[in-house]
C-alpha positions as CSV (number, residue, x, y, z in Angstrom):
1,X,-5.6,32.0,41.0
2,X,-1.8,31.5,40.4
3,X,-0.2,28.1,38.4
4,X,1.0,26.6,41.5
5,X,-2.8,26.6,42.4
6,X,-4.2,26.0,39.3
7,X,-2.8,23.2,37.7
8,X,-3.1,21.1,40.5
9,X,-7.0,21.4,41.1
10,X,-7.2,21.1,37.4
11,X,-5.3,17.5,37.5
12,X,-7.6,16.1,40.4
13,X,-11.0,17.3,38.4
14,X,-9.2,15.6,35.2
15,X,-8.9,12.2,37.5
16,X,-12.1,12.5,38.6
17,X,-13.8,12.7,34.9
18,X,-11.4,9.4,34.4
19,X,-12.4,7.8,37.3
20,X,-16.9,7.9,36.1
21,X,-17.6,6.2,34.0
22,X,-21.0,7.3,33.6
23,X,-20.2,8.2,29.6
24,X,-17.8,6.9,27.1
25,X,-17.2,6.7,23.4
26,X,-13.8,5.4,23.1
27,X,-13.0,1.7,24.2
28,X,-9.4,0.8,24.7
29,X,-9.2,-3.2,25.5
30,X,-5.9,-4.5,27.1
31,X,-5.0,-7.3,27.8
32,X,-6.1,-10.7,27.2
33,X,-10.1,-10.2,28.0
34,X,-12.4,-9.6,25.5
35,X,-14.9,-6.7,25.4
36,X,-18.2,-7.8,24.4
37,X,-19.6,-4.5,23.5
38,X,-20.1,-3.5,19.6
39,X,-22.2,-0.6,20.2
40,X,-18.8,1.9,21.0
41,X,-17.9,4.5,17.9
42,X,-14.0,3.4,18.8
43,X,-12.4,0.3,19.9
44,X,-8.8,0.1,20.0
45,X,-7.4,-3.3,21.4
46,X,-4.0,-3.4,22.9
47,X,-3.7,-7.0,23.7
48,X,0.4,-6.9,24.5
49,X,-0.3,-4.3,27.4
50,X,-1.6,-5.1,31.0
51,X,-4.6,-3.6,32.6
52,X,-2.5,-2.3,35.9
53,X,0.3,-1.2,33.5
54,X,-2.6,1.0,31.1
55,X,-4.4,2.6,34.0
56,X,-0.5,4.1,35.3
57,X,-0.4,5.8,31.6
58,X,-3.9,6.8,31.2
59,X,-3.6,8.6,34.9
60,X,-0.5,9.9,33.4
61,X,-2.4,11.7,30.2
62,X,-5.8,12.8,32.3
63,X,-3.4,14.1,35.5
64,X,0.1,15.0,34.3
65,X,1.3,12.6,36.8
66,X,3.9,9.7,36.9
67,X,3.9,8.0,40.1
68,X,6.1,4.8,40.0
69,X,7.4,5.1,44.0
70,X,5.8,2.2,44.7
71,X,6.8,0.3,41.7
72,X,9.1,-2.6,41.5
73,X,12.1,-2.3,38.8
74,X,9.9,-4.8,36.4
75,X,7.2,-3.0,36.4
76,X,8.6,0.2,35.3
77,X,10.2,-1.5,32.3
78,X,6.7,-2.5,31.4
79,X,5.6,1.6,31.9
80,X,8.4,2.2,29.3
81,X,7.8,-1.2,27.0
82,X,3.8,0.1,27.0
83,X,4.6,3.8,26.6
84,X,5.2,3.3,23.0
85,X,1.6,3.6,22.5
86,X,2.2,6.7,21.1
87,X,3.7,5.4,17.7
88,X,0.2,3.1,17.7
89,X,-1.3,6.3,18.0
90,X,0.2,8.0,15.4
91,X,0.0,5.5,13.0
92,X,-3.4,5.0,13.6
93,X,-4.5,8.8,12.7
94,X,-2.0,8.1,9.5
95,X,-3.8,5.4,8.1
96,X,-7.4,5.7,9.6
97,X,-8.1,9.0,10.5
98,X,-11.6,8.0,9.8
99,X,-11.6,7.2,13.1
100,X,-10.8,10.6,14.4
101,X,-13.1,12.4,11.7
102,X,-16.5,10.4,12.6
103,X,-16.3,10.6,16.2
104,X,-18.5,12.4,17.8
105,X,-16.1,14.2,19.8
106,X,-14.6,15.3,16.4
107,X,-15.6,18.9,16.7
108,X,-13.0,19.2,20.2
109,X,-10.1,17.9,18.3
110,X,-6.6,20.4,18.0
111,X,-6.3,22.6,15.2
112,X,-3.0,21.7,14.8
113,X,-4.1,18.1,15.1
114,X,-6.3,18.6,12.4
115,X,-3.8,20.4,10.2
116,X,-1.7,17.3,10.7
117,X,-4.3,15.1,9.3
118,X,-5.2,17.0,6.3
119,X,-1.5,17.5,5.6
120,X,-0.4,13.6,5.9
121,X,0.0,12.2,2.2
122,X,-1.2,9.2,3.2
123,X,-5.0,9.7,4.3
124,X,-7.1,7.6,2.2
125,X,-9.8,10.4,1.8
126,X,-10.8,12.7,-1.2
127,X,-10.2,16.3,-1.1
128,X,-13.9,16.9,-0.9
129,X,-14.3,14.8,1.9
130,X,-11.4,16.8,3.3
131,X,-13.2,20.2,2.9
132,X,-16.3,19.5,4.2
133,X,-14.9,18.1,8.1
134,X,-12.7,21.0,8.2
135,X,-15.9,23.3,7.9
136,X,-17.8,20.8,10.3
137,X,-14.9,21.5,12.9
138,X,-15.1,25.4,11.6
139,X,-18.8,25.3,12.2
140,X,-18.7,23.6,15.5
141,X,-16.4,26.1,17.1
142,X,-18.8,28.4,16.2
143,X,-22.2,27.1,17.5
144,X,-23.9,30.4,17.2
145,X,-23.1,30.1,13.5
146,X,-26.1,28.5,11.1
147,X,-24.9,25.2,8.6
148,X,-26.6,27.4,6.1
149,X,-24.0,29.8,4.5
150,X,-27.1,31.1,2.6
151,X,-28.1,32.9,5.4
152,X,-24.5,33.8,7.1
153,X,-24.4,37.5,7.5
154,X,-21.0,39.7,7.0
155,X,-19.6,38.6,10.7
156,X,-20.9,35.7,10.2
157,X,-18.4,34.8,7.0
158,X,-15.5,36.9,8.5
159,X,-16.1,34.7,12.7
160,X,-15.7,31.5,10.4
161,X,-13.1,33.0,7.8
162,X,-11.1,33.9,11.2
163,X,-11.6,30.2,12.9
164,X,-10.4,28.4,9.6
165,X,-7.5,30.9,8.2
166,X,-4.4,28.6,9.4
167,X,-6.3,25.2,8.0
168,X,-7.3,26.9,4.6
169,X,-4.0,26.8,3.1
170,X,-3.4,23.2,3.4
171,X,-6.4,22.4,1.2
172,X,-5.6,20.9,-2.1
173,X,-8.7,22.5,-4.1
174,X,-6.5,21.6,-7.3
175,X,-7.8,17.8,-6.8
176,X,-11.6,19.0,-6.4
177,X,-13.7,18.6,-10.1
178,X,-15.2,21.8,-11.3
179,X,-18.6,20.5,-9.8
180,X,-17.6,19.9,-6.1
181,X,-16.2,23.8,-6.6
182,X,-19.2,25.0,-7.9
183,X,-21.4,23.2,-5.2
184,X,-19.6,22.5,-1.8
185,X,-16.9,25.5,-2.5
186,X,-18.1,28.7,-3.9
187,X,-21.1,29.1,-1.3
188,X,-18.8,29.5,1.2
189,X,-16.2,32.1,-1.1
190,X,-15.9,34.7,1.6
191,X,-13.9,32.1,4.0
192,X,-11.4,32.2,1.3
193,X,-8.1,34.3,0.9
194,X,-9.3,36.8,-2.1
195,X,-6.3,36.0,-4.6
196,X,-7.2,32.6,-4.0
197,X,-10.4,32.4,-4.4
198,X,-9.9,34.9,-7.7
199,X,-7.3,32.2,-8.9
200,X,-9.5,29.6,-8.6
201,X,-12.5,31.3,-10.0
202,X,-10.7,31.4,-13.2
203,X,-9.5,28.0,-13.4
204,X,-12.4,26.2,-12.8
205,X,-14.5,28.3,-14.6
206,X,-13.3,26.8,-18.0
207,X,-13.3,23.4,-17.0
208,X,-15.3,20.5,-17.8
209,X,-18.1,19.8,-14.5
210,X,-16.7,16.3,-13.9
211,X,-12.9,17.4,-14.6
212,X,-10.1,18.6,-12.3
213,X,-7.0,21.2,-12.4
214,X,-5.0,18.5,-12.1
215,X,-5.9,16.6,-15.1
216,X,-5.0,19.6,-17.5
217,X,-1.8,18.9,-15.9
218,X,-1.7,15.4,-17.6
219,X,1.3,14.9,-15.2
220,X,2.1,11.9,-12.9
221,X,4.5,11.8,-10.1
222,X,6.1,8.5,-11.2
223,X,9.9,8.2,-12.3
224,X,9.1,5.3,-14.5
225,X,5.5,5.7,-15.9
226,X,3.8,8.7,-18.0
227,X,0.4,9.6,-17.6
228,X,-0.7,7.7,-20.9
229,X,0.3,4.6,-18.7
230,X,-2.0,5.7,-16.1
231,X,-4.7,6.0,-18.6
232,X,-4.1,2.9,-19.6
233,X,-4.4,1.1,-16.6
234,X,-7.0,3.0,-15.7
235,X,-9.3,1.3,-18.4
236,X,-7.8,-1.8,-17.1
237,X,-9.2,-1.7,-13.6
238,X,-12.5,-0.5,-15.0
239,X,-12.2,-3.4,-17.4
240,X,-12.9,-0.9,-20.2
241,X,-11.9,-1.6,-23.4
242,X,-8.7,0.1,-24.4
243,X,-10.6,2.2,-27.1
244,X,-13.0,3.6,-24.4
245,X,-13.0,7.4,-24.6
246,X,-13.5,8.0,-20.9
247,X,-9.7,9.8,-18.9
248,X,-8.8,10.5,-15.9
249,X,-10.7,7.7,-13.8
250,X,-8.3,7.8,-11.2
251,X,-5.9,9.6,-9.1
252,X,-2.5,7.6,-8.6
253,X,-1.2,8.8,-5.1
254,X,2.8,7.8,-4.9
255,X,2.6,5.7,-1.4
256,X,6.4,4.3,-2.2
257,X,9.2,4.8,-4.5
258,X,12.4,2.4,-4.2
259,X,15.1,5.0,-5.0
260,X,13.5,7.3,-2.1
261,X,12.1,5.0,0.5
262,X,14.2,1.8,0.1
263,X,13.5,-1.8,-1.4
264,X,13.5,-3.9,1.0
265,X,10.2,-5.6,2.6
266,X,10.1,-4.1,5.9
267,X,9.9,-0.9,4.5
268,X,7.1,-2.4,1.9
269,X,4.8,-3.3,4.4
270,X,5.6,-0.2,7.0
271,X,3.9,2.1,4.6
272,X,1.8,-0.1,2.3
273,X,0.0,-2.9,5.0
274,X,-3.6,-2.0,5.2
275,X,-3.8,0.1,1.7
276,X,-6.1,-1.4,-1.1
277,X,-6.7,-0.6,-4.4
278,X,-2.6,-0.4,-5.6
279,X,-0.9,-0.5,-8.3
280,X,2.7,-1.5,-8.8
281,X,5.3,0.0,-11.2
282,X,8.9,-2.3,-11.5
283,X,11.2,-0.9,-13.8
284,X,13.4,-3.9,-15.1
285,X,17.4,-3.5,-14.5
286,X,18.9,-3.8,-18.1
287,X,16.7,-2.8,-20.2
288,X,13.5,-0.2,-20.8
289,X,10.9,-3.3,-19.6
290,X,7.9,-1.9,-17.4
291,X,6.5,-5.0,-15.0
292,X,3.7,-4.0,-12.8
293,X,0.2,-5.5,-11.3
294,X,-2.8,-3.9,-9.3
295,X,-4.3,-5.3,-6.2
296,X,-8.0,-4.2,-5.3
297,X,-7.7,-6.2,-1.5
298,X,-5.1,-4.7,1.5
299,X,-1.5,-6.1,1.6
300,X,-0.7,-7.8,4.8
301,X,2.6,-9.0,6.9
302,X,1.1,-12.3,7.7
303,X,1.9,-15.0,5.6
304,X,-0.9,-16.4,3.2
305,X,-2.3,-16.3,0.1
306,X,-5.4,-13.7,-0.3
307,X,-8.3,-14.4,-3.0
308,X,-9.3,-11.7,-5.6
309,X,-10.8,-12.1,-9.1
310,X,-10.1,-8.6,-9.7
311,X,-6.5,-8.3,-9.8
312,X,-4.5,-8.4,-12.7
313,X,-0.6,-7.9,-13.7
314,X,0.9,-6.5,-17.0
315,X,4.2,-5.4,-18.6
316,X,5.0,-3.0,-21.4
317,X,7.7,-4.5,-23.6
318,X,9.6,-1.4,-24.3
319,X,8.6,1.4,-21.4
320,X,7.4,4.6,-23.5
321,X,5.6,2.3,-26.0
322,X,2.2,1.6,-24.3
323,X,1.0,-0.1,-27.4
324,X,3.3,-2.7,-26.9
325,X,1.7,-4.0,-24.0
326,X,1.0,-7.6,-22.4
327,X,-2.4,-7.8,-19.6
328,X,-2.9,-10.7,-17.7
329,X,-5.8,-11.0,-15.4
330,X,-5.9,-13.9,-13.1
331,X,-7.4,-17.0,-13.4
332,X,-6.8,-19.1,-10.2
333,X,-8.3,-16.4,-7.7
334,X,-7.4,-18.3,-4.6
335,X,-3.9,-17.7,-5.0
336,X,-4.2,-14.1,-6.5
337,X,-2.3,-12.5,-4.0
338,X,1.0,-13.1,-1.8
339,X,1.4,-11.9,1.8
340,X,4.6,-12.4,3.8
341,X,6.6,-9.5,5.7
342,X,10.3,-11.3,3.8
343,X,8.5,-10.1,0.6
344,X,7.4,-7.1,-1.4
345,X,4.3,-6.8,-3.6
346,X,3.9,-9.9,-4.4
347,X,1.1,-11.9,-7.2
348,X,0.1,-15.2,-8.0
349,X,2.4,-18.0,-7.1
350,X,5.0,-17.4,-9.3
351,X,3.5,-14.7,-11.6
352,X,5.3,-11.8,-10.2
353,X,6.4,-11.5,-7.4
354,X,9.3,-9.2,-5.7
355,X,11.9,-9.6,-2.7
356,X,13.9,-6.5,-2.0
357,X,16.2,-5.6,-5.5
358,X,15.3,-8.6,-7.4
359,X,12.0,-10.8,-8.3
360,X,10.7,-13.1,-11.0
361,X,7.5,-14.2,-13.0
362,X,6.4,-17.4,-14.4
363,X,3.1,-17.9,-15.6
364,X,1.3,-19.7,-12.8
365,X,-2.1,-18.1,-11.4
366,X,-2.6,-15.2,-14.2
367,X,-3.7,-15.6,-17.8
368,X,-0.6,-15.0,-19.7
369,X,3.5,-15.0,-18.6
370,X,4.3,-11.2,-18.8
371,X,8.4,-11.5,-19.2
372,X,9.9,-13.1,-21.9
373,X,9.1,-15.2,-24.9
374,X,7.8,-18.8,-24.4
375,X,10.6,-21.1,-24.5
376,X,8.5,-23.2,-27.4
377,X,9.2,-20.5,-29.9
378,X,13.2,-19.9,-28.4
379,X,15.7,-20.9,-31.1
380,X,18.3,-21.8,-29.4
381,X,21.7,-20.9,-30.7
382,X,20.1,-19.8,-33.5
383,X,21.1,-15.9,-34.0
384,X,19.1,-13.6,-36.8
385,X,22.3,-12.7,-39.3
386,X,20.4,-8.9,-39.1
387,X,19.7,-7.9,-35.6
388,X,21.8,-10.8,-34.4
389,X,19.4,-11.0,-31.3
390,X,18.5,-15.3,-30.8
391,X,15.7,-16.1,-33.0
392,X,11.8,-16.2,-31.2
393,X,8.7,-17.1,-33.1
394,X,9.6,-17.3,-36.7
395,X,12.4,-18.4,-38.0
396,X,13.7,-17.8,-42.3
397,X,16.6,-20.2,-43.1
398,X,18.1,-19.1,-46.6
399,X,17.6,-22.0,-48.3
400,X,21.0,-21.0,-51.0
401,X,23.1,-19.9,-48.2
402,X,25.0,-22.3,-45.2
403,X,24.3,-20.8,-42.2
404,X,21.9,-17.2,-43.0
405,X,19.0,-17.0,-40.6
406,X,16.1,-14.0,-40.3
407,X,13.6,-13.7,-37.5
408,X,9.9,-12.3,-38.4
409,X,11.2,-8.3,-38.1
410,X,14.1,-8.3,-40.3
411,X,12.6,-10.4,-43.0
412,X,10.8,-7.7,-44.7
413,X,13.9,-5.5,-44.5
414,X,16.5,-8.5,-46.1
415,X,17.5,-6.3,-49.1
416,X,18.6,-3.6,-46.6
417,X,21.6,-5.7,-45.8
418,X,22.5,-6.9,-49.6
419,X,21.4,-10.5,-48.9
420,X,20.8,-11.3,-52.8
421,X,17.5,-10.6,-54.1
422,X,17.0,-14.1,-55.7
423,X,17.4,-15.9,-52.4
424,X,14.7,-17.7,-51.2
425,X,13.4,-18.0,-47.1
426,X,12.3,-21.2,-45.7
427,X,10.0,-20.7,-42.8
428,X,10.9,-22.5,-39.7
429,X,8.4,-22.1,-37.3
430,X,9.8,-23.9,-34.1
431,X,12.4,-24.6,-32.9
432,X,14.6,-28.1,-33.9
433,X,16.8,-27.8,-30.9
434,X,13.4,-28.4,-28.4
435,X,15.3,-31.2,-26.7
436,X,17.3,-28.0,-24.7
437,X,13.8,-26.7,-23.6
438,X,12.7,-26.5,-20.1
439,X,10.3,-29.3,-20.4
440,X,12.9,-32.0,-21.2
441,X,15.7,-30.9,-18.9
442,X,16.7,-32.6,-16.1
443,X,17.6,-31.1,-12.5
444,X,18.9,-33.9,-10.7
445,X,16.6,-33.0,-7.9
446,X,14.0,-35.8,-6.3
447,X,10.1,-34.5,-5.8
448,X,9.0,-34.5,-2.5
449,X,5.6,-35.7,-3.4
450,X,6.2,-38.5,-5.9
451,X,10.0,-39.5,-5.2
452,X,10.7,-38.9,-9.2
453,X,13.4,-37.2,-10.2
454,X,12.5,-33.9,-11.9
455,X,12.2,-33.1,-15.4
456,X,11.1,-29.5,-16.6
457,X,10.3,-27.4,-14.2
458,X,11.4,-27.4,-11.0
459,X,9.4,-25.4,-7.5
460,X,11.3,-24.9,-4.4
461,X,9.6,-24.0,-1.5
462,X,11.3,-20.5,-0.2
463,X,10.4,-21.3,3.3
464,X,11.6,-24.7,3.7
465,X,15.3,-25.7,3.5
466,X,15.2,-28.7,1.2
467,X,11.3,-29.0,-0.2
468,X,11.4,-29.7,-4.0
469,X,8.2,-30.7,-6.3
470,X,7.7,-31.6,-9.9
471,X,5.1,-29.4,-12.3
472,X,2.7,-32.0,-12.0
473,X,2.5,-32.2,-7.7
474,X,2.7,-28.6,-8.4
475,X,-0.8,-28.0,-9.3
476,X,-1.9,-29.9,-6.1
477,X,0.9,-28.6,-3.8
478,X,-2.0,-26.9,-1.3
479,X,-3.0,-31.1,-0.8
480,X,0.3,-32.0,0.3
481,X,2.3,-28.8,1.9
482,X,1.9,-26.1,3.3
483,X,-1.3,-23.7,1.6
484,X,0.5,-20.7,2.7
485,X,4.0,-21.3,1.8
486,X,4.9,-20.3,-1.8
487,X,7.3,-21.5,-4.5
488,X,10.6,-20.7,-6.4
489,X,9.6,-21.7,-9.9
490,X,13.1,-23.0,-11.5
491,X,13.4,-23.5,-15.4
492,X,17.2,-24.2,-15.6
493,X,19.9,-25.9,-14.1
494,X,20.7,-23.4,-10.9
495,X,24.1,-23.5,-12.0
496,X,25.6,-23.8,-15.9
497,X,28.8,-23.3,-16.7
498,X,29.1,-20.7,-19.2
499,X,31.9,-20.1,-21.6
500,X,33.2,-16.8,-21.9
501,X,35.2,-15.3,-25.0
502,X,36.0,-11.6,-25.9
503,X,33.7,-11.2,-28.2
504,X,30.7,-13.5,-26.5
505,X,26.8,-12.0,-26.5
506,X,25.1,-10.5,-23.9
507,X,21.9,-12.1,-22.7
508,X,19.0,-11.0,-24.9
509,X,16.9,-10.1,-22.0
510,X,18.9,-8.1,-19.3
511,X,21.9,-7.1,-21.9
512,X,24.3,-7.9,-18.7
513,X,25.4,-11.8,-18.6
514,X,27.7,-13.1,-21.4
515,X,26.0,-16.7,-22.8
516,X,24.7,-17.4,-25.9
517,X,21.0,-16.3,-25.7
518,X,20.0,-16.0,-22.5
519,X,21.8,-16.1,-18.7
520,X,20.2,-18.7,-16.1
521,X,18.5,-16.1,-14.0
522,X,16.8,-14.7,-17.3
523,X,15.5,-18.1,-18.2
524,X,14.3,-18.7,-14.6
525,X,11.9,-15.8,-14.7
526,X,14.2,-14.0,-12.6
527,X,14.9,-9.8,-12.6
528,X,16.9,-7.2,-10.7
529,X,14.9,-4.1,-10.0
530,X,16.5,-0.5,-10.7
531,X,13.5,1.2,-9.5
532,X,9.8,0.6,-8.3
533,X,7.3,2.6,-7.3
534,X,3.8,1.7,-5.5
535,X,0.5,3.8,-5.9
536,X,-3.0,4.1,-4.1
537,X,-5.5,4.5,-7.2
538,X,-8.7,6.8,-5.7
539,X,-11.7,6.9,-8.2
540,X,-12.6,10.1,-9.2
């Protein structure tokens, strides 16, 4: 029988298996009416599509036919709006091929459909998982074949090694422990390409049973961390102490990198909605400062706060130190995590949060402020005559000289700059200028809550125009606004004039504003972002 003929038949018989619905195992609800049945392996709802406009497209895919004669100019547009299902469709094998892999119609999939889903970066499923669907889908082609490779005869190995040899090469066996290649791999060795399976054969054999290729590579795709880092964090979501001998808990999969991807929200949440277990890597403009925080729940576009009491944000003072750490776990768990499509990877209300290029922290919801020194122990004006960096902490005041001040670091190292020997240090251990701390500055600015003018710090409500409170309606903001909006924390005047001179400082924190310790976004928590990188962490 020629095409002409063919095809044709083969379209009605299609539209006749559409048309009973004796069987089914895929539910696709459109519309506005709910489907009450739970007992379906797949139920996609399309709620933005109508009914009459769905059954044109789904005649279209079972029949190869568009008919849209009889179709008024409006509803054509809604054939084309609706027709976009195909990007729902591909997303949807992207982020849940789950989906795909557990139905029971698995075993009729594409191989080249099933190449794309092993070869998407962004599957959430181990490599083992991985290997063992592609030799269901091997094994199904093959019904004749047994699911016992123990009892596979030559043409046995060489009917399955045939079925399998285009989806072999896209399997990552590097990220499969030593055990998973002993047990689910090596029983099925005559599948495999012979200098692979040689190669392999050597490598595993000399690793530990629990331990990977990959982690001899002690490598990390990250432009801003090392694999100590990883480690390190590692323990941290384990809530191992940092002494704990146990490496290489976790795989960190690179989901997002600024420099490569972009920075700004949309972006953020077009790759990122709907992954859990992340981490977050911010590498401060001006200086070698590492921000980042982990988030065990999935990030969302809708706005809202999201409760965890397993997420946690840290910083790493000087980046390649990773001694030099700060970890702050949260404390209020109800606002743990911040969701809104305008922002990035966002935590806490204030804590750490990121909009496109730029973000800021102020200790809110977490443990501990991860950026910058408390402004109790800031000396203002007060510059250390050795590093001349203004003094934080400890202060020495020469008690023979004028105007000679130390902070804690140089003071054991005073004789390296031929201060004289028989000088003696008085210790100063806050600051005497404390009237110019945030607490007692005023902002001009009324509270929205208790119609006082605001001292200290200052939270403005990034949603609403003009919505200011004081720290203490602060802490009961979620009785008296909005729950889901969240808050600009605001530590100094928005606006100081600042004197410049040719040989003024640069501001101790980002080295880039000229003022005498520190420039007004730098004392308001605030940060520009040179890169940032988001990771999936999988447990190994």
């Amino acid at each position: 029988m020629d095409d002409d003929k063919f095809l044709p038949k083969l379209s009605q018989n299609l539209l006749k298996i559409l048309d009973d619905d004796e069987y089914h195992d895929i539910i696709i609800e459109v519309g506005n009416d709910p489907y009450k049945n739970k007992e379906t392996l797949v139920h996609i709802k399309l709620p933005n599509i109508l009914p009459e406009i769905f059954q044109i497209i789904l005649r279209y895919i079972y029949g190869g036919r568009l008919s849209l004669d009889e179709c008024d100019t409006l509803r054509i547009i809604k054939v084309l709006v609706a027709a976009k299902l195909q990007k729902y469709c591909t997303n949807l094998i992207s982020k849940r091929p789950d989906k795909i892999l557990k139905s029971i119609s698995f075993s009729s999939i594409p191989e080249k459909l099933l190449i794309s889903i092993i070869r998407n970066n962004n599957h959430q499923m181990s490599e083992i998982q991985v290997w063992k669907y592609v030799l269901k889908w091997g094994l199904a082609q093959n019904p004749e074949l047994s699911t016992d490779p123990a009892t596979f005869s030559k043409e046995d190995f060489n009917i399955l090694k045939n079925t399998l040899q285009h989806i072999v090469p896209f399997i990552k066996f590097n990220d499969l422990t030593s055990r998973e290649f002993s047990d689910e791999v090596l029983p099925y060795k005559k599948i495999l390409p012979k200098e692979l399976y040689k190669d392999l054969l050597k490598k595993f054999l000399n690793l530990h049973p629990d331990s990977k290729l990959t982690d001899n590579l002690k490598s990390i795709d990250s432009k801003i961390i090392t694999f100590q880092h990883a480690e390190l964090i590692s323990k941290w979501i384990e809530k191992f102490d940092i002494t704990h001998e146990s490496t290489s808990l976790y795989e960190f999969k690179l989901l997002l990198r600024g420099s490569r991807d972009g920075f700004t929200p949309n972006k953020f949440h077009e790759i990122c909605d709907n992954r859990s277990c992340t981490i977050t890597i911010i590498k401060a403009k001006g200086n070698n400062q590492i921000l980042g925080g982990y988030n065990p729940i999935e990030w969302k576009s809708e706005r809202g706060y999201v409760a965890t009491k397993d997420s946690f944000i840290f910083s790493f003072e000087n980046g390649n130190d990773i001694n030099n750490h700060i970890l702050s776990r949260v404390i209020n768990k109800n606002y743990a995590i911040f969701n809104d499509h305008t922002y990035g990877p966002s935590f806490g209300c204030a804590d750490l949060i990121l909009r496109g290029d730029s973000g800021h922290c102020i200790k809110d919801s977490y443990e501990k402020r991860i950026r910058g020194a408390l402004e109790s122990a800031l000396h203002y004006s007060i510059r250390c005559d050795c590093c001349n960096y203004t003094i934080r902490g400890e202060r020495w005041k020469c008690t023979s000289c004028a105007d000679y001040d130390l902070c804690q670091i140089c003071k054991p190292k005073s004789h390296i700059h031929n201060h004289p020997a028989g000088h003696r240090f008085q210790l100063i251990p806050h600051s005497k200028t404390s009237h110019r701390a945030p607490q007692f500055l005023k902002h001009y600015v009324i509270c929205d809550s208790c119609n006082k003018s605001i001292c200290g710090m200052r939270w403005k409500c990034t949603f609403c125009e003009k919505y200011n409170l004081c720290q203490d309606c602060k802490f009961k903001s979620s009785n008296i606004h909005d729950n889901n909006h969240a808050f600009r924390p605001i530590a100094y005047l928005e606006h100081i004039p600042l004197s410049f001179s040719e040989n003024a400082p640069t501001c101790d924190y980002c080295k880039l504003t000229c003022t005498s310790y520190m420039c007004v976004k730098c004392a308001n928590g605030e940060f520009l972002v040179e890169e940032y990188e988001l990771f999936q962490v999988i447990k190994r």
